[in-house]
DSSP file (Angstrom, degrees, kcal/mol; ACC not computed):
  #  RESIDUE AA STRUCTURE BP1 BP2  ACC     N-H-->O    O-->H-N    N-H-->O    O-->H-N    TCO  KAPPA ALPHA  PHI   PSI    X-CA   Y-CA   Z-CA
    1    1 A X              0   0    0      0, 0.0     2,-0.6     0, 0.0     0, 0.0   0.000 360.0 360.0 360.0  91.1    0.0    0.0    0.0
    2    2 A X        -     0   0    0      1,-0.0     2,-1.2     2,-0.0     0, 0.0  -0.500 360.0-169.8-100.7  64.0    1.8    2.9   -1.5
    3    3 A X        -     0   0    0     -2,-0.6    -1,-0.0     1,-0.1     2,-0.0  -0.225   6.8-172.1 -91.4 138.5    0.2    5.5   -1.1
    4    4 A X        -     0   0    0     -2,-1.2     2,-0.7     1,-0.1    -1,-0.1  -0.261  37.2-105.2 -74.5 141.8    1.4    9.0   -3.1
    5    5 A X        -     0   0    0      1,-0.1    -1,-0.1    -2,-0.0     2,-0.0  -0.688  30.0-113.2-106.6 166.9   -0.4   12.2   -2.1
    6    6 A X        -     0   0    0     -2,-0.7     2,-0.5     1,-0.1    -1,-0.1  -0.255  22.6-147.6 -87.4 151.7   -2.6   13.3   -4.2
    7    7 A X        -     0   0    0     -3,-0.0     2,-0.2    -2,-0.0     3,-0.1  -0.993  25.8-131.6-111.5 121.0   -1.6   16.9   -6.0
    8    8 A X        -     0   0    0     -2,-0.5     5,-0.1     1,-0.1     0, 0.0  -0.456  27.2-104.1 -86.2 156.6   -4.7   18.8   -6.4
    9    9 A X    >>  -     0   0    0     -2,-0.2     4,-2.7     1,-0.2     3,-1.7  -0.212  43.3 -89.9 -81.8-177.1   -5.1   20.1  -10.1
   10   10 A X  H 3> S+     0   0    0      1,-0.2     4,-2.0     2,-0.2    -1,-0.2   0.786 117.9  55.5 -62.7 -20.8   -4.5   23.9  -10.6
   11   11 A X  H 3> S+     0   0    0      2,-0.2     4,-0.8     1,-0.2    -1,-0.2   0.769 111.1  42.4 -61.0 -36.9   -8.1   25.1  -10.0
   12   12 A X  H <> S+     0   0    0     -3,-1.7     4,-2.7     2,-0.2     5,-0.3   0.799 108.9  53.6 -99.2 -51.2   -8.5   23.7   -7.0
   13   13 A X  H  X S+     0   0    0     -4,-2.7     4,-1.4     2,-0.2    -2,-0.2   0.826 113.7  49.0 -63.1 -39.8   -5.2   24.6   -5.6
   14   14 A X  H  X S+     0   0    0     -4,-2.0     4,-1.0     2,-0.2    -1,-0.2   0.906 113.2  49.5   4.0 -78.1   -6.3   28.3   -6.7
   15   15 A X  H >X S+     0   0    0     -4,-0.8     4,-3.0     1,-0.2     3,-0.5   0.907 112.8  41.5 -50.1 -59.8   -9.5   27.5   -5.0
   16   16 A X  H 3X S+     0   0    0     -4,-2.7     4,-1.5     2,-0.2    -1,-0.2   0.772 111.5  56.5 -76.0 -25.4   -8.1   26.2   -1.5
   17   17 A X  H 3X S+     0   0    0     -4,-1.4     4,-0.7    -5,-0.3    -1,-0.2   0.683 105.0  51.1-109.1  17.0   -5.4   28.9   -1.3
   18   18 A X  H <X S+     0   0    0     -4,-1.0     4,-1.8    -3,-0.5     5,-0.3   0.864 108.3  56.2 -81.6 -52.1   -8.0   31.8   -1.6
   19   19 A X  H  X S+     0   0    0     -4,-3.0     4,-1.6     1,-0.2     5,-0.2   0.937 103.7  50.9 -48.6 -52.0   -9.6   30.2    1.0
   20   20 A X  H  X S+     0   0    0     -4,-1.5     4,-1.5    -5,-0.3    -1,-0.2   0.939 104.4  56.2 -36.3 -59.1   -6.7   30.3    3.0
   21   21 A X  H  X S+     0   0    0     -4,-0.7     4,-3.0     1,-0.2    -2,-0.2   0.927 108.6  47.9 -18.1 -74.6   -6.3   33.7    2.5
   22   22 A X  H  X S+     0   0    0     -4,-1.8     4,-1.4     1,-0.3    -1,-0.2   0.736 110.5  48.5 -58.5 -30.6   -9.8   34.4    3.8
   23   23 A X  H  X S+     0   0    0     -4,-1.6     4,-1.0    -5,-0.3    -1,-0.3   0.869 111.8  47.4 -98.1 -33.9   -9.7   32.5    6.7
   24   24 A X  H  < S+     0   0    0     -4,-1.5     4,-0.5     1,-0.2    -2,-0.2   0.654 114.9  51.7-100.5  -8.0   -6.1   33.9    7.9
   25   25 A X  H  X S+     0   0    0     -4,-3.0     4,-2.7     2,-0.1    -1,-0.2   0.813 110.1  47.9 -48.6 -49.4   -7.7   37.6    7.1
   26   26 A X  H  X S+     0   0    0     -4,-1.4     4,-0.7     2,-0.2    -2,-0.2   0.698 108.5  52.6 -78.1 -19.3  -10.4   36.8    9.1
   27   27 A X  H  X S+     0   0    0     -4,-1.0     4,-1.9     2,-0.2     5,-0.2   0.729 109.7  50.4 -54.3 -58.5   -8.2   35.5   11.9
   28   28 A X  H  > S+     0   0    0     -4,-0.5     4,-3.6    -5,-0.2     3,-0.4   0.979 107.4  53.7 -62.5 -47.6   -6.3   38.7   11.8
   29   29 A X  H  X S+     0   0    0     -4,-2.7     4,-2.2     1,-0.2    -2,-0.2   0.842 111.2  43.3 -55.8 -30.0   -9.7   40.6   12.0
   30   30 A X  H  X S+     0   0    0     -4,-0.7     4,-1.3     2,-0.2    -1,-0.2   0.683 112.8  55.8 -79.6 -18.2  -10.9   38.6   15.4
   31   31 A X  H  X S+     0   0    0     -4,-1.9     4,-3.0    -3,-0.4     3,-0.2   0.958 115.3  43.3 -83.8 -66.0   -7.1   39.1   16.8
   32   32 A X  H  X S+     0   0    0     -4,-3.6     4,-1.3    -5,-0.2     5,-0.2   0.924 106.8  48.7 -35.1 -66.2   -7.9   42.7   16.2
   33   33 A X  H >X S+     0   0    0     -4,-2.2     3,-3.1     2,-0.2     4,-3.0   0.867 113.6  55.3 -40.8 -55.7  -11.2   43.0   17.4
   34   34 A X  H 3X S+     0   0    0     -4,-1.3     4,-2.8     1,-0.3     3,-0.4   0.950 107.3  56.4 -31.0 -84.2   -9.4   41.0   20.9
   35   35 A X  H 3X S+     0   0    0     -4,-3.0     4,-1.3     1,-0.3    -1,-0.3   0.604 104.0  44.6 -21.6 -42.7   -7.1   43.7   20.8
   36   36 A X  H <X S+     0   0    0     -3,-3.1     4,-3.6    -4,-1.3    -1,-0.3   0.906 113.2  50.5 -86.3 -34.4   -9.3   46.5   21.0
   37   37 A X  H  X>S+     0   0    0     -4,-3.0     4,-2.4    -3,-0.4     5,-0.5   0.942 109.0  51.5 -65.9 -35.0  -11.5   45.0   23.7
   38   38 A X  H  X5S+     0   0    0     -4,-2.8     4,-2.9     1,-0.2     5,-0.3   0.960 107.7  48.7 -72.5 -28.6   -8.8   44.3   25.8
   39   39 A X  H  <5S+     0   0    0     -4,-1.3     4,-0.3    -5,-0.3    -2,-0.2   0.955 112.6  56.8 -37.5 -65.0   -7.4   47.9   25.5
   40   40 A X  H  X5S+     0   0    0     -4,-3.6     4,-2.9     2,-0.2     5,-0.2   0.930 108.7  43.0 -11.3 -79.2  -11.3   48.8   26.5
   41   41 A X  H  X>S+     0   0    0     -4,-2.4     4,-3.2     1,-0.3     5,-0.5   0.915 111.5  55.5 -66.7 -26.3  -11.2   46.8   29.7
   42   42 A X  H  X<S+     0   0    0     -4,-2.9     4,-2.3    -5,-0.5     5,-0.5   0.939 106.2  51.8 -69.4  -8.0   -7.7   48.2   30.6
   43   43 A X  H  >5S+     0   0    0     -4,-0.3     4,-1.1     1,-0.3    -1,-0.3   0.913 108.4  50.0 -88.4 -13.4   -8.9   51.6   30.3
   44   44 A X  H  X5S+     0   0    0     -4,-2.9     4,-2.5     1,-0.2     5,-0.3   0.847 109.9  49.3 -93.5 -11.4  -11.7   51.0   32.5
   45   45 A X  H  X5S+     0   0    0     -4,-3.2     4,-2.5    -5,-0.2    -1,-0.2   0.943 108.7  52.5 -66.2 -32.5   -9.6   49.4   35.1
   46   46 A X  H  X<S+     0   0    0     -4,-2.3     4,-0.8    -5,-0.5     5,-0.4   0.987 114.0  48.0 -60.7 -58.2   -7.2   52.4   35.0
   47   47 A X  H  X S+     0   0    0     -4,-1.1     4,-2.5    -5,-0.5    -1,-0.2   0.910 112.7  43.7 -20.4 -68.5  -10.3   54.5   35.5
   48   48 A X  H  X S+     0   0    0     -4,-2.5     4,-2.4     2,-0.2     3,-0.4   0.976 117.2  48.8 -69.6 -42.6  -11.7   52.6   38.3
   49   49 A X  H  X S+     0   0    0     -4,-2.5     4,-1.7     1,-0.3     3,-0.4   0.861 109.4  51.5 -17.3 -89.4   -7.9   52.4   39.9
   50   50 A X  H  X S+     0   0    0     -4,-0.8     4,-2.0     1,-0.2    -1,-0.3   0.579 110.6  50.6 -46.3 -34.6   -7.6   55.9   39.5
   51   51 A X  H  X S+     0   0    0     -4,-2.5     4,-2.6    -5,-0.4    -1,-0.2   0.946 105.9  52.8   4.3 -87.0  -11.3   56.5   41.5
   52   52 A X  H  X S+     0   0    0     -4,-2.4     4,-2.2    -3,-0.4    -1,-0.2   0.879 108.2  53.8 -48.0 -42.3  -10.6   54.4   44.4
   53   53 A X  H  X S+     0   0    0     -4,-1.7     4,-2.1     1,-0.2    -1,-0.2   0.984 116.7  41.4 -44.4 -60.3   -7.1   56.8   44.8
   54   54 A X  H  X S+     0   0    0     -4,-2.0     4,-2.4     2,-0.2    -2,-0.2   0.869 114.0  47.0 -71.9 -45.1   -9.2   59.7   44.7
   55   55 A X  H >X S+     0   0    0     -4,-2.6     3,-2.6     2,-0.2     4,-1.0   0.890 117.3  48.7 -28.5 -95.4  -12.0   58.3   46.9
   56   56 A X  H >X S+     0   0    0     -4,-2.2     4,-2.4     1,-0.3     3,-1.0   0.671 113.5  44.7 -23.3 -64.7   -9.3   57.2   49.2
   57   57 A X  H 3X S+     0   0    0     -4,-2.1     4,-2.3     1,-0.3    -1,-0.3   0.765 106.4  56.1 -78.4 -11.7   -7.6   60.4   49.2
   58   58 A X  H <X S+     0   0    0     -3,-2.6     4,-0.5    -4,-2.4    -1,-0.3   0.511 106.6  55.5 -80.1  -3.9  -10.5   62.6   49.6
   59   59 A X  H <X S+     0   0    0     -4,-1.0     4,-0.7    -3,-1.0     5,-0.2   0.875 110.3  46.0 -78.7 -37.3  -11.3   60.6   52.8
   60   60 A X  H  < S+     0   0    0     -4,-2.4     4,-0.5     1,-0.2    -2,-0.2   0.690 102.5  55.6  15.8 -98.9   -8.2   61.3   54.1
   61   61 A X  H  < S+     0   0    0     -4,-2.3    -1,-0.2     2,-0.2    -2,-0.1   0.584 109.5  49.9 -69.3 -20.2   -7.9   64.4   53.6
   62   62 A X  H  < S+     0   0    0     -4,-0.5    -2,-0.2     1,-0.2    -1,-0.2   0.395 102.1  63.1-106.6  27.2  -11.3   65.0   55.6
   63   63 A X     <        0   0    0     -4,-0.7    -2,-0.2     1,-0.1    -1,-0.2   0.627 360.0 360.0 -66.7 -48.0  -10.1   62.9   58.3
   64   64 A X              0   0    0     -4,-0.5    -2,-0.1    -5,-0.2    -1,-0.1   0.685 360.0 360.0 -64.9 360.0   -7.2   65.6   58.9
């Protein structure tokens, strides 16, 4: 049992590496997308961070 792999003819090899294409564009787009939401959530921790300082230091300060 010798089996040869198969060479797909030019049409199809055409076919399957536009589809490739597309799929590893579309890859790139959800990576993006990832990207931006995690950017998103960091700015709202930095936000809330920076909140709690001020909270914090305006109690503080009307403790003194």
């Amino acid at each position: 049992m010798n089996k040869q792999p198969h060479i797909p003819d030019p049409e199809t090899s055409k076919r399957l590496l536009a589809n490739l294409h597309r799929t590893r564009m579309e890859v790139q787009e959800v990576n993006l997308e990832l990207g931006e939401i995690n950017a998103m959530l960091a700015e709202q921790l930095r936000l809330q961070k920076l909140q709690r300082v001020r909270q914090s230091l305006t109690r503080s300060t009307a403790e003194l």
